[in-house]
KEKOL-920156 format. One record per residue (C-alpha): x negated, z negated, y; residue number from 1. Coordinates in Angstrom, 2 decimals, m for minus. Last residue first. Example, Ala and Ser with C-alpha at 12.3 -4.5 7.8 and 13.67 -1.06 7.14 Angstrom:
PAPA      px      pz      py   n
PAPA  m13.67   m7.14   m1.06   2
PAPA  m12.30   m7.80   m4.50   1
// end
This chain:
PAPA      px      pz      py   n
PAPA    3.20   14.35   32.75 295
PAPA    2.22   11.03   31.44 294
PAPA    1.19    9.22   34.08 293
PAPA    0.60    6.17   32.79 292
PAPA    1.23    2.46   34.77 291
PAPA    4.54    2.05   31.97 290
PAPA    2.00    1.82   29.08 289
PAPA   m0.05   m0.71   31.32 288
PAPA    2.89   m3.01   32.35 287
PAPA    3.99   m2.89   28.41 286
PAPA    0.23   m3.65   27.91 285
PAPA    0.68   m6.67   30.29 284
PAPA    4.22   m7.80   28.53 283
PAPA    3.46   m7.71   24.85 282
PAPA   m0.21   m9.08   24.54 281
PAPA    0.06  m12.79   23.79 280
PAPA    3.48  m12.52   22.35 279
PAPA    2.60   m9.42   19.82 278
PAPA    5.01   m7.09   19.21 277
PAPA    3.85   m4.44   21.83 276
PAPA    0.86   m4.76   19.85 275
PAPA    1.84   m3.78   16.83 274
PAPA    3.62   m1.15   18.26 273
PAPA    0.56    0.63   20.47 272
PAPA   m1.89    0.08   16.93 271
PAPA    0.99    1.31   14.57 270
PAPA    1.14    4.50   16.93 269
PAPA   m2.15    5.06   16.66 268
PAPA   m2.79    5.04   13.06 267
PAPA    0.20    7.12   12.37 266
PAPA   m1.57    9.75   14.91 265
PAPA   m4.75    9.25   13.55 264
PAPA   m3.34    9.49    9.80 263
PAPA   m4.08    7.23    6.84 262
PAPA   m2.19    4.24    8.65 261
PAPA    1.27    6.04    8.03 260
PAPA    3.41    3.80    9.90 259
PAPA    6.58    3.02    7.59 258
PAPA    9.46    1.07    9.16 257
PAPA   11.81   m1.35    7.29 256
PAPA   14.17   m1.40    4.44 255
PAPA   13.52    0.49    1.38 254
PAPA   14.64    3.29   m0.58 253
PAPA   14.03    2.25   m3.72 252
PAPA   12.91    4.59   m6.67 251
PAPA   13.91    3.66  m10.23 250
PAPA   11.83    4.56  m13.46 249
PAPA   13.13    4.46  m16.52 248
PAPA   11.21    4.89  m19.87 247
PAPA   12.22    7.56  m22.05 246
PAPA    8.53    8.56  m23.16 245
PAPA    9.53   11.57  m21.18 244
PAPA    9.71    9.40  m18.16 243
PAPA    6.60    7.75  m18.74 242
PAPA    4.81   11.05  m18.96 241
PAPA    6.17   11.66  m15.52 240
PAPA    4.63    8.47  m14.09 239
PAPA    0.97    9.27  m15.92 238
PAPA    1.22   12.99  m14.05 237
PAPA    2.35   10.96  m10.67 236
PAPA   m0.46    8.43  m11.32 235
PAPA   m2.99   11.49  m10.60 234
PAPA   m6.12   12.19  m12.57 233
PAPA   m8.70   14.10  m10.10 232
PAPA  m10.64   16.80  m11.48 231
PAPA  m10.04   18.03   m8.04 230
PAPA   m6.21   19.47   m8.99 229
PAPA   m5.21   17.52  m12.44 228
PAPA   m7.06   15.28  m14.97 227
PAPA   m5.99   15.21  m18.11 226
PAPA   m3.60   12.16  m18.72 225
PAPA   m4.56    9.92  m21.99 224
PAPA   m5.67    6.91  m20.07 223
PAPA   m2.88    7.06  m17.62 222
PAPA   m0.42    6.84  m20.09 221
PAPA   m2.12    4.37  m21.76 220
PAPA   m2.25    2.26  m19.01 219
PAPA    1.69    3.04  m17.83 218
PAPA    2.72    1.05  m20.44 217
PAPA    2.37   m2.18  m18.44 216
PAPA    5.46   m1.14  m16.41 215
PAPA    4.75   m0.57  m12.83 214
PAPA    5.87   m2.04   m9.00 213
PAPA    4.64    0.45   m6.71 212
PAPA    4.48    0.49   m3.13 211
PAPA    2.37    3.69   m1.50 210
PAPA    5.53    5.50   m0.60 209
PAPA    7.22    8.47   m2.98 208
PAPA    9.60   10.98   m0.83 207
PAPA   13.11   11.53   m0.69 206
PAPA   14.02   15.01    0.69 205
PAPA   14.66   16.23   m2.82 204
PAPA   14.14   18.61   m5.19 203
PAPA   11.46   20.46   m3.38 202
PAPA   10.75   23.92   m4.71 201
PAPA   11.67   25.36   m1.12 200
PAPA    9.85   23.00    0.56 199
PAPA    6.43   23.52   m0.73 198
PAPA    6.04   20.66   m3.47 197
PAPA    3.47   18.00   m2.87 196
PAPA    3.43   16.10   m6.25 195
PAPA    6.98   16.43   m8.09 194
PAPA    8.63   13.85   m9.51 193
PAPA   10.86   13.89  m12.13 192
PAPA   14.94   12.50  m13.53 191
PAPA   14.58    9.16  m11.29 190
PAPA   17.09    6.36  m11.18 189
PAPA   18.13    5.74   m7.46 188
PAPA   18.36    3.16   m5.52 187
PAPA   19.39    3.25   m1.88 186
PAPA   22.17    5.13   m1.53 185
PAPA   25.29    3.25   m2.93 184
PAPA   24.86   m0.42   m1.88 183
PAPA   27.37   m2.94   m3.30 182
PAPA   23.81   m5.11   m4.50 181
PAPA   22.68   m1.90   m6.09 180
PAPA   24.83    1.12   m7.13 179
PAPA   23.09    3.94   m8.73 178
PAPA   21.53    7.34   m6.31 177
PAPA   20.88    9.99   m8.75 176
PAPA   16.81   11.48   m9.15 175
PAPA   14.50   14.08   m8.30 174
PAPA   11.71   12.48   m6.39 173
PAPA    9.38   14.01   m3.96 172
PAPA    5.52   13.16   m4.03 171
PAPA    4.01   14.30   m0.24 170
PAPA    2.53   16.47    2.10 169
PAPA    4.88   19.37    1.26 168
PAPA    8.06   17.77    2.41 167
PAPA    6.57   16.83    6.13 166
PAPA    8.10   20.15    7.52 165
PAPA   11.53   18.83    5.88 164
PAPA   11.50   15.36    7.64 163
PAPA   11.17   12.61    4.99 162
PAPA   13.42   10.43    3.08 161
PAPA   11.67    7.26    1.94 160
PAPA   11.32    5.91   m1.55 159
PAPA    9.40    3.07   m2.90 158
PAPA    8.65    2.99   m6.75 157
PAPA   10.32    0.83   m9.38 156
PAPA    9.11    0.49  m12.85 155
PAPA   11.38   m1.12  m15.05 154
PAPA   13.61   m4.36  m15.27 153
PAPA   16.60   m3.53  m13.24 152
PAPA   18.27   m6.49  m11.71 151
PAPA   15.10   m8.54  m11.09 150
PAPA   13.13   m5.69  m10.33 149
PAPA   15.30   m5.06   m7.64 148
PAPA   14.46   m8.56   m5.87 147
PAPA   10.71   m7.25   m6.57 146
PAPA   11.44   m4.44   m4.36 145
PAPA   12.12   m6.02   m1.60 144
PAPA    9.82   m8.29   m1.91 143
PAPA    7.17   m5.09   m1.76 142
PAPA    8.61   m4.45    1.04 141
PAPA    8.28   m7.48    3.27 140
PAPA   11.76   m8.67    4.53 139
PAPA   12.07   m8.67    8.46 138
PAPA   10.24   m5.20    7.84 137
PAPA    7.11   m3.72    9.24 136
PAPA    5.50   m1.73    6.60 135
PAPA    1.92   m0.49    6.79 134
PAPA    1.32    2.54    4.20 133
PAPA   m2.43    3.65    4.22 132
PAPA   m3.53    0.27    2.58 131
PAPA   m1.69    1.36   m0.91 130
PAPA   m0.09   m1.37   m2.62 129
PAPA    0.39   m1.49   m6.42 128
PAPA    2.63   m4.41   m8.42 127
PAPA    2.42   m5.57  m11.82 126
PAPA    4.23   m6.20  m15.25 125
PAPA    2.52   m7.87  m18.38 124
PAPA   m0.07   m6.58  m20.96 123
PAPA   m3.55   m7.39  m19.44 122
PAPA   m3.99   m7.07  m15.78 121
PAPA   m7.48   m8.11  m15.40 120
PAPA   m8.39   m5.65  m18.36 119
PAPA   m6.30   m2.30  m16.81 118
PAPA   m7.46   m2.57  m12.99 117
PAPA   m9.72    0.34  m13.90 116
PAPA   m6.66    2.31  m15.05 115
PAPA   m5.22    2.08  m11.11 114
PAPA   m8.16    3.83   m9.59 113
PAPA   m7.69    6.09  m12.80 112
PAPA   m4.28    7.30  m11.28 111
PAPA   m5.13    6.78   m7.86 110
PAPA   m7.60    9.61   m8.13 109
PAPA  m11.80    9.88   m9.63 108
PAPA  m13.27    8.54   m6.58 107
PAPA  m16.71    7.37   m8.81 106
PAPA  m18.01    4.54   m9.47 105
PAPA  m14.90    2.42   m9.41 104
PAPA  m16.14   m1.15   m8.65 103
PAPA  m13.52   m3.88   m9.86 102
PAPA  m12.77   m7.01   m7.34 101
PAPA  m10.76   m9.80   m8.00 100
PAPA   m8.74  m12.14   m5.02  99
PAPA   m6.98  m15.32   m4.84  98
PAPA   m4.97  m15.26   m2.40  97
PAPA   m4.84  m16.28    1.59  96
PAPA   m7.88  m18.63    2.02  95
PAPA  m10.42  m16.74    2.87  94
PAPA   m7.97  m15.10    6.41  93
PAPA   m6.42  m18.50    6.88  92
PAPA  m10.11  m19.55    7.47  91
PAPA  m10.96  m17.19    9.88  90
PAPA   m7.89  m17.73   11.97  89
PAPA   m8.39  m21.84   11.52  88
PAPA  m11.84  m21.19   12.95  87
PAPA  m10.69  m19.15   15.77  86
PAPA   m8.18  m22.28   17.26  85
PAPA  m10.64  m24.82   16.25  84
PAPA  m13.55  m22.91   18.82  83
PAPA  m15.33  m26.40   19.32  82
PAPA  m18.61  m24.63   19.79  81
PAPA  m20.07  m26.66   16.66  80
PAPA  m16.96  m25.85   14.75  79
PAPA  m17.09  m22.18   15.70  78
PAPA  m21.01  m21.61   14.23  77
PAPA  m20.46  m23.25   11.41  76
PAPA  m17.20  m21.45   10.53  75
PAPA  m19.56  m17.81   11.15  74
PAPA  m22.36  m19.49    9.34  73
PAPA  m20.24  m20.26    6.43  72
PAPA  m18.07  m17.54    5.86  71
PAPA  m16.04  m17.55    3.01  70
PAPA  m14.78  m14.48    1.39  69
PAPA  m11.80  m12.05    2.56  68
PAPA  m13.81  m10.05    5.27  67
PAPA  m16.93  m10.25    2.80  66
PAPA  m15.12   m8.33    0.26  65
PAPA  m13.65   m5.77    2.60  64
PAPA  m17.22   m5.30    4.53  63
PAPA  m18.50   m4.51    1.09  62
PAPA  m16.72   m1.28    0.45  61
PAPA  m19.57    1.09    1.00  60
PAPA  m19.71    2.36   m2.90  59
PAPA  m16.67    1.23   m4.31  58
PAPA  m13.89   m0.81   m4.49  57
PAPA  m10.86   m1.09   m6.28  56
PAPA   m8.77   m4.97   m5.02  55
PAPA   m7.31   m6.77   m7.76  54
PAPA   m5.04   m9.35   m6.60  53
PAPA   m3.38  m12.47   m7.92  52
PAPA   m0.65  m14.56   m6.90  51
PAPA    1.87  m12.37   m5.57  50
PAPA    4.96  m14.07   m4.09  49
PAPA    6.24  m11.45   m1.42  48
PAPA    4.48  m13.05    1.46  47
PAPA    1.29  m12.99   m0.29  46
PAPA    1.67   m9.39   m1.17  45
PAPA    2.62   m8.28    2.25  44
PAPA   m0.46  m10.30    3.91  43
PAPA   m2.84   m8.17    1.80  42
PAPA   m1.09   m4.91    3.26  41
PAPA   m1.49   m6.58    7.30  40
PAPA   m4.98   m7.50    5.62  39
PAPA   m6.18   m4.34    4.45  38
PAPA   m5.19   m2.47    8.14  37
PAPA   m8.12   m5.21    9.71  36
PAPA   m6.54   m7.30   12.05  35
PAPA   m7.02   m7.64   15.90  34
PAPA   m4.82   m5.00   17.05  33
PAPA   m4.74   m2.20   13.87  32
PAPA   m8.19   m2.59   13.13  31
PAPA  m10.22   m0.54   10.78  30
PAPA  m10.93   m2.73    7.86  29
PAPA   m9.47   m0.25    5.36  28
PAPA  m10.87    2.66    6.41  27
PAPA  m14.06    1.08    5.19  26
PAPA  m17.58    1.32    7.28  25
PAPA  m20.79    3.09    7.97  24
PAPA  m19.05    6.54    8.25  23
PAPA  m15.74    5.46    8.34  22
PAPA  m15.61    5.87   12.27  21
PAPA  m17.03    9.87   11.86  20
PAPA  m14.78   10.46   10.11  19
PAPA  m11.24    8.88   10.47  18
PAPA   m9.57   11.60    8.25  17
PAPA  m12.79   11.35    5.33  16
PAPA  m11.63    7.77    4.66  15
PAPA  m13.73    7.87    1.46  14
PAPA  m11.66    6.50   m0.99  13
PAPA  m12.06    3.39   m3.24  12
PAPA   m9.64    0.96   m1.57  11
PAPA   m6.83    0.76   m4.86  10
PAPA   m5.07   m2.34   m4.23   9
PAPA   m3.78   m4.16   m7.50   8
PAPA   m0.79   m6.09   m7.61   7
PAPA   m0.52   m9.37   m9.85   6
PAPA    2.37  m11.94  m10.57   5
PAPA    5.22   m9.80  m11.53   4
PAPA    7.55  m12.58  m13.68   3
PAPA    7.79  m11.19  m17.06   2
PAPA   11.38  m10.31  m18.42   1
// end
């Protein structure tokens, strides 16, 4: 078994939800606090023992490479002023992982975001994170999931039941829960997955979150999947081929909470948790939040 070493983030796509705020700039390095949502996902990798990442750009992604380069004048600038405290935050943030970058040219789906990441990742195991999904867990979630990997060599996927008028707006897994670590329901091996059923076609209430840890097969899967809805090619199409090729996939029903980052309302709840969490901030925006009238 090959140790999973890389994990490509796919940050091609247009943020067209946070319009007009992604006009001039990523989704991805809109703040949740005082950190861009990239680096909360960035910081998940790292923690879980990645060692390489591929980040998919494209057109108007810069600000994400610069954020995790060097900068000189900016470090200059703070050492001369005596700031020590900001400079060590700016250089933790260059000097997390190592970090390649692949331009897609054009917004093609998270299937063939994930195919351009084919040559750096060569013919071994590896991990994808999507930036919408933040995960606060004592455990990061992608670790998680590589302690399952361990057990059950194959391509894992995270899992997390969903309300029923939220069933449509996502991948749903058909599967059987399989004992893991004396734990009954929270793996399961999967028998299809359907993208964004309506309810009543929906197999399951268990629904596919951006963490991925995939087989090296899934490349030429991928490669030979038409495209799908939007001329788009879709990595649940390329998963679903893998299961007819009689490969297994798991799903994992994590520990931890989920904030959808993709949506304003997920967006905004992150930012009023986050920062109830944080030392500095905790108790005066608590006296703030409390100061509302809500009614």
């Amino acid at each position: 078994m090959k140790k999973v070493r890389k994990a490509v983030f796919p940050a091609a796509g247009l943020g067209t939800r946070f319009l007009p705020a992604t006009k001039a700039q990523p989704k991805e390095m809109l703040p949740l606090v005082d950190k861009p949502i990239i680096q909360y996902v960035v910081e998940e990798a790292v923690q879980s023992g990645i060692e390489n990442i591929i980040l998919i750009t494209g057109r108007g992604k810069n600000a994400i490479e610069d954020h995790f380069d060097v900068s000189y004048e900016l470090e200059k600038i703070l050492g001369e002023r005596g700031r020590q405290d900001l400079l060590e935050v700016v250089r933790e943030v260059s000097d997390l992982i190592h970090i390649s970058y692949v331009r897609q040219k054009e917004a093609l789906g998270l299937g063939h975001a994930i195919l351009m990441a084919r040559e750096l990742v060569g013919e071994e195991p590896f991990a994808v994170l999507l930036g919408d999904d933040i995960i606060d867990s004592p455990t990061p979630c992608l670790r998680q999931m590589l302690d399952v990997y361990e057990a059950h060599p194959a391509s894992i996927i995270a899992i997390q039941e969903v309300p029923q008028e939220a069933i449509s707006s996502y991948g749903i897994i058909s599967g059987s829960p399989i004992a893991h670590n004396g734990e009954s329901n929270r793996l399961y091996q999967l028998t299809d997955l359907v993208e964004k059923p309506p309810l009543e076609a929906a197999p399951s209430n268990l629904a596919i979150i951006g963490r991925y840890i995939l087989e090296p097969q899934i490349f030429d899967l991928l490669a030979s999947t038409p495209p799908g809805a939007g001329g788009e090619i879709q990595l649940t199409d390329g998963l679903r081929a893998l299961l007819r090729d009689n490969h297994s996939i798991y799903g994992y029903r994590f520990e931890g909470k989920r904030y959808d980052a993709g949506d304003k309302l997920g967006f905004l709840m992150a930012t009023v948790e986050f920062a109830l969490k944080r030392p500095d901030l905790a108790s005066t925006f608590r006296q703030y939040l409390k100061s509302l009238n809500l009614g």
